[in-house]
DSSP file (Angstrom, degrees, kcal/mol; ACC not computed):
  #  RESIDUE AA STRUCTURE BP1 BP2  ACC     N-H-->O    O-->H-N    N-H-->O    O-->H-N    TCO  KAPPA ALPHA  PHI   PSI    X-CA   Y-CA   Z-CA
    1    1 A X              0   0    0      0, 0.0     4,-0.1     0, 0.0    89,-0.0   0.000 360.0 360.0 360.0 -36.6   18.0   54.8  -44.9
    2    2 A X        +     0   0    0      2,-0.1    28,-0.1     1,-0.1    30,-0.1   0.731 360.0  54.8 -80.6 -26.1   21.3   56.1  -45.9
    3    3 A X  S    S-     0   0    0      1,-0.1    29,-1.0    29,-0.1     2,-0.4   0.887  89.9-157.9 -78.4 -70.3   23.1   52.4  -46.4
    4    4 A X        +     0   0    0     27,-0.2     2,-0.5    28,-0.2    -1,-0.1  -0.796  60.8   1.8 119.8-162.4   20.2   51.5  -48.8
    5    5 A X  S    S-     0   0    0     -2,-0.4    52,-0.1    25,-0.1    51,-0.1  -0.276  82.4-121.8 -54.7 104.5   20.0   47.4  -49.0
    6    6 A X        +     0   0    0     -2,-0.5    24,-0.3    51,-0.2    51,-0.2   0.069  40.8 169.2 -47.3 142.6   22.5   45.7  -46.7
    7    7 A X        +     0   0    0     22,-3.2    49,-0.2     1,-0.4     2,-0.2   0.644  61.5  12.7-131.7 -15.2   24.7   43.4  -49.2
    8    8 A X        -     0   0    0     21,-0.8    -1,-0.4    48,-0.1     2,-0.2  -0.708  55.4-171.3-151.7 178.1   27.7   42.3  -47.1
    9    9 A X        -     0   0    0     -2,-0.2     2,-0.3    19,-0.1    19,-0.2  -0.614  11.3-179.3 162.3 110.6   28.5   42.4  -43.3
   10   10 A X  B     -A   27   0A   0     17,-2.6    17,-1.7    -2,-0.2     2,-0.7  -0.974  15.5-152.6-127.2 147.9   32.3   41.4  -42.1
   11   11 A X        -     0   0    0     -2,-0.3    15,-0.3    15,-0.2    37,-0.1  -0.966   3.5-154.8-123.0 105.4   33.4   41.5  -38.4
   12   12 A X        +     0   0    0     -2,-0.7     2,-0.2     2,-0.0    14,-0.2   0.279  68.4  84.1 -56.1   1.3   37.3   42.2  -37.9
   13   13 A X  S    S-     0   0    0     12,-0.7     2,-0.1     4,-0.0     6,-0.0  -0.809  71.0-140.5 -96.4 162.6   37.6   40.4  -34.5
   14   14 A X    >   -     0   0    0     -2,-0.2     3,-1.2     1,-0.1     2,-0.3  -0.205  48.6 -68.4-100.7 176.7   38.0   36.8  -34.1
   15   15 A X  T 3  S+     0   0    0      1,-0.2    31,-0.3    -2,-0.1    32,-0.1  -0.664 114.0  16.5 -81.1 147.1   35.9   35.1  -31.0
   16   16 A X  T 3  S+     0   0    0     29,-5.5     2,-0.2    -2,-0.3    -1,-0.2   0.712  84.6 150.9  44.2  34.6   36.7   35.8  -27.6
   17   17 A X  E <   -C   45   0B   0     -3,-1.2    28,-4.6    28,-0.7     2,-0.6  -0.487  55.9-107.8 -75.2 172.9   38.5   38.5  -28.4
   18   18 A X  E     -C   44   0B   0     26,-0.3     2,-0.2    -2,-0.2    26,-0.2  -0.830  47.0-174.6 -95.1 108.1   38.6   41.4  -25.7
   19   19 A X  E     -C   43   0B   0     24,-1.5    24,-1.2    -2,-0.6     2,-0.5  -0.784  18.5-139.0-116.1-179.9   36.3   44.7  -27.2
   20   20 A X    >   -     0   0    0     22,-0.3     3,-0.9     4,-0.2    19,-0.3  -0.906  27.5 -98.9-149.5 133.3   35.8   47.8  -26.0
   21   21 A X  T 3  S+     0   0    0     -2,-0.5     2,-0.4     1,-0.2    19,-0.2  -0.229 115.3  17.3 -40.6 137.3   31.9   50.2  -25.8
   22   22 A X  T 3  S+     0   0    0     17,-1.4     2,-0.2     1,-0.2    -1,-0.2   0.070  97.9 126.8  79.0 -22.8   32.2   52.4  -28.9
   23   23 A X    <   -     0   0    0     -3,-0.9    16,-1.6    -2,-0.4    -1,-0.2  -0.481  63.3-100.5 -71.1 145.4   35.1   50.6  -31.0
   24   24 A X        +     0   0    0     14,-0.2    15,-0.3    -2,-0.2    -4,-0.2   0.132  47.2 157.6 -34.8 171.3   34.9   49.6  -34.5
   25   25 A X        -     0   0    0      1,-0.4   -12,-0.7    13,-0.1     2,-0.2   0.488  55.5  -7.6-178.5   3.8   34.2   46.0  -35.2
   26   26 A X        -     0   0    0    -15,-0.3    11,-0.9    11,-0.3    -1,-0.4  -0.869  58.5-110.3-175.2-163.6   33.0   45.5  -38.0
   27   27 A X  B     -AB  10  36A   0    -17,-1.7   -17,-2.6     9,-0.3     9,-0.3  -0.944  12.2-161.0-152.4 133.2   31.5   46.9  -41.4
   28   28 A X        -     0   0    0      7,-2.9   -19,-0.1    -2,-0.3     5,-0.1  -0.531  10.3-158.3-103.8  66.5   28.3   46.8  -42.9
   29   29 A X        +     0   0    0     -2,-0.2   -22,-3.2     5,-0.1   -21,-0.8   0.048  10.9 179.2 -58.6 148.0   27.9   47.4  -46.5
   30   30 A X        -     0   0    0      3,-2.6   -24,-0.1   -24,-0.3   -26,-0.1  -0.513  52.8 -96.5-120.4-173.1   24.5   48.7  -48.4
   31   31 A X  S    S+     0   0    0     -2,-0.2   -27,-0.2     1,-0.2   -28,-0.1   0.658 128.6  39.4 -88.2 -21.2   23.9   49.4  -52.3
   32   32 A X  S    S-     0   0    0    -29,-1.0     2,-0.3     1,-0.2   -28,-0.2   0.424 125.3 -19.2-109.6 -17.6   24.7   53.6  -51.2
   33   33 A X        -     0   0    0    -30,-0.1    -3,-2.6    -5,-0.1     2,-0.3  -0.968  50.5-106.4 170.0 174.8   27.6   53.0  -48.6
   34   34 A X        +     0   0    0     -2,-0.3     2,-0.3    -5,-0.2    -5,-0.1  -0.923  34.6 179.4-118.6 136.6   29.8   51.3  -46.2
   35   35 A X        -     0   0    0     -2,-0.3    -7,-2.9     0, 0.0     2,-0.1  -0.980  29.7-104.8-154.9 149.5   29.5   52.1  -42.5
   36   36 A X  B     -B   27   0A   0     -2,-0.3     2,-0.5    -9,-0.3    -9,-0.3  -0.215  20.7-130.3 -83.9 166.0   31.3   50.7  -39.3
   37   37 A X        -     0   0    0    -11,-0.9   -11,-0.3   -27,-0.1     2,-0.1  -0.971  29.6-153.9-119.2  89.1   29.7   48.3  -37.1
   38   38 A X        -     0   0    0     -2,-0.5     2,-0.4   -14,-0.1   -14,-0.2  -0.450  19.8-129.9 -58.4 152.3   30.4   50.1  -33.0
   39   39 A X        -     0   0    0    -16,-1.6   -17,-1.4   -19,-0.3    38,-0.1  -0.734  14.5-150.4 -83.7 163.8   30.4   47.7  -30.7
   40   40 A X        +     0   0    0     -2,-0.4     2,-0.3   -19,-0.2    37,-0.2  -0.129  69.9  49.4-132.9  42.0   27.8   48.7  -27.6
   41   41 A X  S    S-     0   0    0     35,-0.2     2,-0.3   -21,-0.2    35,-0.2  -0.920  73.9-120.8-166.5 170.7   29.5   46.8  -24.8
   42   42 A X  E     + D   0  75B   0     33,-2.6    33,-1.8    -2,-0.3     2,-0.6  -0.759  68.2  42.3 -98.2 146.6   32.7   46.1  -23.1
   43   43 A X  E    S-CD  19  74B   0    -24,-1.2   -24,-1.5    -2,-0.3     2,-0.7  -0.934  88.0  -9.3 124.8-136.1   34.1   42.5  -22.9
   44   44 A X  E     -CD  18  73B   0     29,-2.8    29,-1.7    -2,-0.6     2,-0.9  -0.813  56.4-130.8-102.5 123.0   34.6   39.4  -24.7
   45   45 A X  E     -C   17   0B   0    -28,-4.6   -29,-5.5    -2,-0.7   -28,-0.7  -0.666  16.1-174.1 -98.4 139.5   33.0   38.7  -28.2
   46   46 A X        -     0   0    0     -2,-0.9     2,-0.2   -31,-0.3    -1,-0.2   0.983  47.8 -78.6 -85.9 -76.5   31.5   35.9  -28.5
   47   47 A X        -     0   0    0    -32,-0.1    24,-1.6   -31,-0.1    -1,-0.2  -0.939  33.5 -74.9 172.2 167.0   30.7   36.1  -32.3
   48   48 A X  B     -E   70   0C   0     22,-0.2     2,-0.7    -2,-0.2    22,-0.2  -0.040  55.5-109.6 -55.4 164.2   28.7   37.2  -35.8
   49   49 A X     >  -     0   0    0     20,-0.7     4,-1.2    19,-0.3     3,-0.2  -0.936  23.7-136.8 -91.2 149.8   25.5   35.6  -36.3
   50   50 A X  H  > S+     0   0    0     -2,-0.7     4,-1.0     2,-0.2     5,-0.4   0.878  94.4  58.6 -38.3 -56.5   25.8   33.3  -38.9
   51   51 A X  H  > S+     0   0    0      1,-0.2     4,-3.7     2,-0.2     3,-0.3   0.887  95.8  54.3 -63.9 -33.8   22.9   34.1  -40.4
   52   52 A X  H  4 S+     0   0    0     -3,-0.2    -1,-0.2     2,-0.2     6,-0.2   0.963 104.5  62.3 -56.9 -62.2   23.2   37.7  -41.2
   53   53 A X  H  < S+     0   0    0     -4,-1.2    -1,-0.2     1,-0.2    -2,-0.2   0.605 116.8  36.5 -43.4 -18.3   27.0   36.7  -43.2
   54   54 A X  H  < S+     0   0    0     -4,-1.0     2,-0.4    -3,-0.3    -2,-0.2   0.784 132.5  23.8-106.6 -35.7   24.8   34.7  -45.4
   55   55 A X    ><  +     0   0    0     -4,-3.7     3,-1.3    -5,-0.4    -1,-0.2  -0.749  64.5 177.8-115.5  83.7   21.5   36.9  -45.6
   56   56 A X  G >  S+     0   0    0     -2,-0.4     3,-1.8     1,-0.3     4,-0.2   0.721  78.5  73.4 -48.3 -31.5   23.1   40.7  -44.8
   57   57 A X  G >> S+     0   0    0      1,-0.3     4,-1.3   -51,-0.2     3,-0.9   0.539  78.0  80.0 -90.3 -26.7   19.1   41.8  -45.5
   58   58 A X  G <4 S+     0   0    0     -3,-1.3     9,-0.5     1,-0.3    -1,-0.3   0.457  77.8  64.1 -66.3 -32.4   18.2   40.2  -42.0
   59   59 A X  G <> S+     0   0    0     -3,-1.8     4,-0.9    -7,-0.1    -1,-0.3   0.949 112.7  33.3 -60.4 -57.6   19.4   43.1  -40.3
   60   60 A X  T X4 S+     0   0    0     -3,-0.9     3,-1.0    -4,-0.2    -2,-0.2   0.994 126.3  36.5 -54.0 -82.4   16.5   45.3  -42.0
   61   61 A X  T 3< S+     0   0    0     -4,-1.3    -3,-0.2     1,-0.3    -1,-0.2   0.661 136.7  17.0 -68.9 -11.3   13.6   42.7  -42.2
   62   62 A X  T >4> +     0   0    0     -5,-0.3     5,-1.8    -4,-0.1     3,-1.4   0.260  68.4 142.8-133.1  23.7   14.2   40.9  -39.2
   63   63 A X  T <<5S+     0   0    0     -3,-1.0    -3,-0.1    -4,-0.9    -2,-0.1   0.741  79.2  50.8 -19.6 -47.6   16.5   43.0  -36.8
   64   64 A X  T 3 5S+     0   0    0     -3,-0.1    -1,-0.3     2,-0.1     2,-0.3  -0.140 126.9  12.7-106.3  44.6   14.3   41.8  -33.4
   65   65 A X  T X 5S+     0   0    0     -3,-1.4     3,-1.1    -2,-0.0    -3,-0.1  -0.773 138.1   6.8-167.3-129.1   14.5   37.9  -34.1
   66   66 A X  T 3 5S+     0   0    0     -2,-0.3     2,-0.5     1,-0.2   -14,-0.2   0.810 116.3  63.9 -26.8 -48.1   16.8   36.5  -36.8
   67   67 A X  T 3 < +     0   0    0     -5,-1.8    -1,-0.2    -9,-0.5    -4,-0.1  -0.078  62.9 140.9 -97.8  45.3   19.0   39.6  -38.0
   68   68 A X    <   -     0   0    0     -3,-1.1   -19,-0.3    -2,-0.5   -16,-0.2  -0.288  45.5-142.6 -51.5 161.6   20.9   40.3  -34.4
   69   69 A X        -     0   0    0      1,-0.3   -20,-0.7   -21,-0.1     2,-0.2   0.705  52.9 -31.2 -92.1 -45.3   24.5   41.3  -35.4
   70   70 A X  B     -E   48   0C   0    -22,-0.2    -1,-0.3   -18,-0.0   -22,-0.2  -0.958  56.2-112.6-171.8 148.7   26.6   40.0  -33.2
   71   71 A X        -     0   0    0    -24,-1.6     2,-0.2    -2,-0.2   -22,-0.0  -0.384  17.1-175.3 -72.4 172.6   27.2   39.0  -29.2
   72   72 A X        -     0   0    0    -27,-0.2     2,-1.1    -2,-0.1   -27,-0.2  -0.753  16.9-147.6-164.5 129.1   29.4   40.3  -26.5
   73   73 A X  E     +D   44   0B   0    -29,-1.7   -29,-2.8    -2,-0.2     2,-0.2  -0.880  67.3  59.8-104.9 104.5   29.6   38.7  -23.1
   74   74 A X  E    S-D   43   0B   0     -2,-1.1     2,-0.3   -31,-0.2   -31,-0.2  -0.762  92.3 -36.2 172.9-135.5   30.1   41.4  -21.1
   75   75 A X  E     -D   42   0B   0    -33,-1.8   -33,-2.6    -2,-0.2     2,-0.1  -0.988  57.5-115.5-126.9 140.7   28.9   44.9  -19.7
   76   76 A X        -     0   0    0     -2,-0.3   -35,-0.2   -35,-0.2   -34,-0.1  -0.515  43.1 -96.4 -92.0 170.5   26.9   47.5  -22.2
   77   77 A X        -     0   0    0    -37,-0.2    -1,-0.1   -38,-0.1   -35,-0.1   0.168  31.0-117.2 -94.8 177.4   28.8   50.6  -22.8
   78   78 A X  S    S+     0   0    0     -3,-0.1    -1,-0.1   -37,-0.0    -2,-0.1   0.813 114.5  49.2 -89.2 -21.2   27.6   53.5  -20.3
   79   79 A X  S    S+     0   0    0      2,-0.0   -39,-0.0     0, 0.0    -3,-0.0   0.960  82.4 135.4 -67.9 -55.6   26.2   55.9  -23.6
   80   80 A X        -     0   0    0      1,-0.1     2,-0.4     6,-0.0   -40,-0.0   0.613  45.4-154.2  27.8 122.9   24.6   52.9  -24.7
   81   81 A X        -     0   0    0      1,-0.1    -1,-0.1     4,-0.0    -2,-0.0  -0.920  19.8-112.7-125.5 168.2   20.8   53.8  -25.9
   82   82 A X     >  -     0   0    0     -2,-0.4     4,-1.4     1,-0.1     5,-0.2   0.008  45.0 -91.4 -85.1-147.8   18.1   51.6  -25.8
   83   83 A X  H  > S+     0   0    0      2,-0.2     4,-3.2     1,-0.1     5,-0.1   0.910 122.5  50.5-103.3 -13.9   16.9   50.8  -29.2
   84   84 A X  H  > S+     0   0    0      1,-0.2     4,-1.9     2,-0.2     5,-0.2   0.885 113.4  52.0 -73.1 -33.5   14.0   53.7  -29.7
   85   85 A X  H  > S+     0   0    0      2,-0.2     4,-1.9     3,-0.1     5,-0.3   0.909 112.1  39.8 -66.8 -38.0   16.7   56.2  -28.6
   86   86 A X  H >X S+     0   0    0     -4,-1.4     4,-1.9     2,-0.2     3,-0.5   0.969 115.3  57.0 -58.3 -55.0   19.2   55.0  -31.1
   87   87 A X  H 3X S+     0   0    0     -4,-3.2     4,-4.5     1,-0.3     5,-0.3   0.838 114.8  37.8 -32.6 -68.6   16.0   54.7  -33.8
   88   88 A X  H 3X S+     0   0    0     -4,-1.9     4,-1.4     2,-0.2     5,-0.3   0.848 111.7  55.3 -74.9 -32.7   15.2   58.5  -33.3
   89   89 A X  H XX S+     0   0    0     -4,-1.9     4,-3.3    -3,-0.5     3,-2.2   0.897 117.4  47.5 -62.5 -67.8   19.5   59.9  -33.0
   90   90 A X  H 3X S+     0   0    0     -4,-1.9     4,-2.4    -5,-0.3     5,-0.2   0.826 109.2  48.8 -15.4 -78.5   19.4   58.0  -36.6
   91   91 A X  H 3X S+     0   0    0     -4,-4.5     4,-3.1     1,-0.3    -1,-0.2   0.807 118.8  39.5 -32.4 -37.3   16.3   59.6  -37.8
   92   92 A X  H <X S+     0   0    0     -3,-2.2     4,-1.3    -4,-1.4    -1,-0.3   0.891 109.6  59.8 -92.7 -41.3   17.5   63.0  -36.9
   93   93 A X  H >X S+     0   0    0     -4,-3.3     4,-2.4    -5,-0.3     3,-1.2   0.933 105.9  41.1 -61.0 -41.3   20.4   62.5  -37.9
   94   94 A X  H 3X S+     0   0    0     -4,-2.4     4,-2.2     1,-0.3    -2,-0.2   0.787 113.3  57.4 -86.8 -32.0   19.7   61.7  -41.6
   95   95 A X  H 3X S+     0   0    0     -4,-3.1     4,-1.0    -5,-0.2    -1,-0.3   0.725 104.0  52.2 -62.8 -10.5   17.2   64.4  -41.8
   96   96 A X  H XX S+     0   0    0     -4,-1.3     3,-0.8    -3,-1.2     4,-0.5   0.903 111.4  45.5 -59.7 -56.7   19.6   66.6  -40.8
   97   97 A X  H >X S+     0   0    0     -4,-2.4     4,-3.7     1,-0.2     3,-0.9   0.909 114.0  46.6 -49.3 -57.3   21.8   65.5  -43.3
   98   98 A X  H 3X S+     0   0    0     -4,-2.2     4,-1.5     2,-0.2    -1,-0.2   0.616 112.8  47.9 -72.9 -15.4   19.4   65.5  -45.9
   99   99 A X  H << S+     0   0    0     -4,-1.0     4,-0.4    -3,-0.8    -1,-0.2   0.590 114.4  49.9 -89.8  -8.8   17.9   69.2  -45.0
  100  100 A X  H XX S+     0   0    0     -3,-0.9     4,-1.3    -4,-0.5     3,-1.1   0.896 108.1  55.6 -95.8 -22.7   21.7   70.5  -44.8
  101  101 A X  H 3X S+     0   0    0     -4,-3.7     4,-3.1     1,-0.2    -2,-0.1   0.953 111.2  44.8 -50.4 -55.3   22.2   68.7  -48.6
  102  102 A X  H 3< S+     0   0    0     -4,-1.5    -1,-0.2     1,-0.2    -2,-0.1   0.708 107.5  53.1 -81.8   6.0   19.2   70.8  -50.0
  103  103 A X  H <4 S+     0   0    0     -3,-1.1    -1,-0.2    -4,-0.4    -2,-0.2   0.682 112.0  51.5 -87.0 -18.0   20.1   74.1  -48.6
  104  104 A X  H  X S+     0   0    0     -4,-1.3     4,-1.2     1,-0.2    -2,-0.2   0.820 107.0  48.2 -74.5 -36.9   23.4   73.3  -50.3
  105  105 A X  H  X S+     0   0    0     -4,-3.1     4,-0.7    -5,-0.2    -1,-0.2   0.635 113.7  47.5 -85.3  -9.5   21.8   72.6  -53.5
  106  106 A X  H  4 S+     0   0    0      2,-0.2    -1,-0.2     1,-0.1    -2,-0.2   0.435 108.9  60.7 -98.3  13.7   19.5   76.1  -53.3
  107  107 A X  H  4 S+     0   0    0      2,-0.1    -2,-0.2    -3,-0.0    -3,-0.1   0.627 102.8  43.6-102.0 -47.6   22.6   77.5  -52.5
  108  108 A X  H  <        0   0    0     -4,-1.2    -2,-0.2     1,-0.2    -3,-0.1   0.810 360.0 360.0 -76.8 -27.2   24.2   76.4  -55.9
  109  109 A X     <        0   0    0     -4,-0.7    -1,-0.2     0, 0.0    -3,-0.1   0.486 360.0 360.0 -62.1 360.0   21.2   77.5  -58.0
């Protein structure tokens, strides 16, 4: 909700590099903003898909078939949430955001 329409997505490790639960690893840009890519496991990365570097939008319309991100051969992080807890920290989060944005703007009036 916040990125707006994914346009780009670059992964700064090579494959089989050694990553770490919770580190950067990439970047996803949208048409509203640029936001890092965590990794969610410990181990070796295997690599992008492909398919996502050519159609970023794959992440949105197809997240649970085609638009996966990325591998890791390895162990998931131990915060790790499954994907209806992440869905719902998002959600909350961005209303959050968005309820502390208009008390700021009735603030300014």
């Amino acid at each position: 909700r916040m990125l707006g329409d994914f346009v780009e997505v670059n992964f700064g490790c090579e494959e089989s590099a050694t990553v770490s639960s919770g580190v950067p690893i990439g970047e996803i840009e949208g048409f509203k903003a640029i936001a890092e890519i965590y990794c969610a496991a410990t181990g070796t990365f295997v690599g992008a898909n492909p398919e996502i570097i050519e159609d970023p939008d794959l992440v949105d319309s197809d997240p649970y078939d085609r638009g996966w991100m990325y591998a890791v051969r390895g162990k998931p992080g131990d915060d790790v949430m499954d994907v209806a807890g992440y869905v719902n920290l998002l959600n909350s989060t961005i209303d959050k955001m968005l309820h502390e944005q208009e008390q700021q703007e009735k603030d300014n009036c």
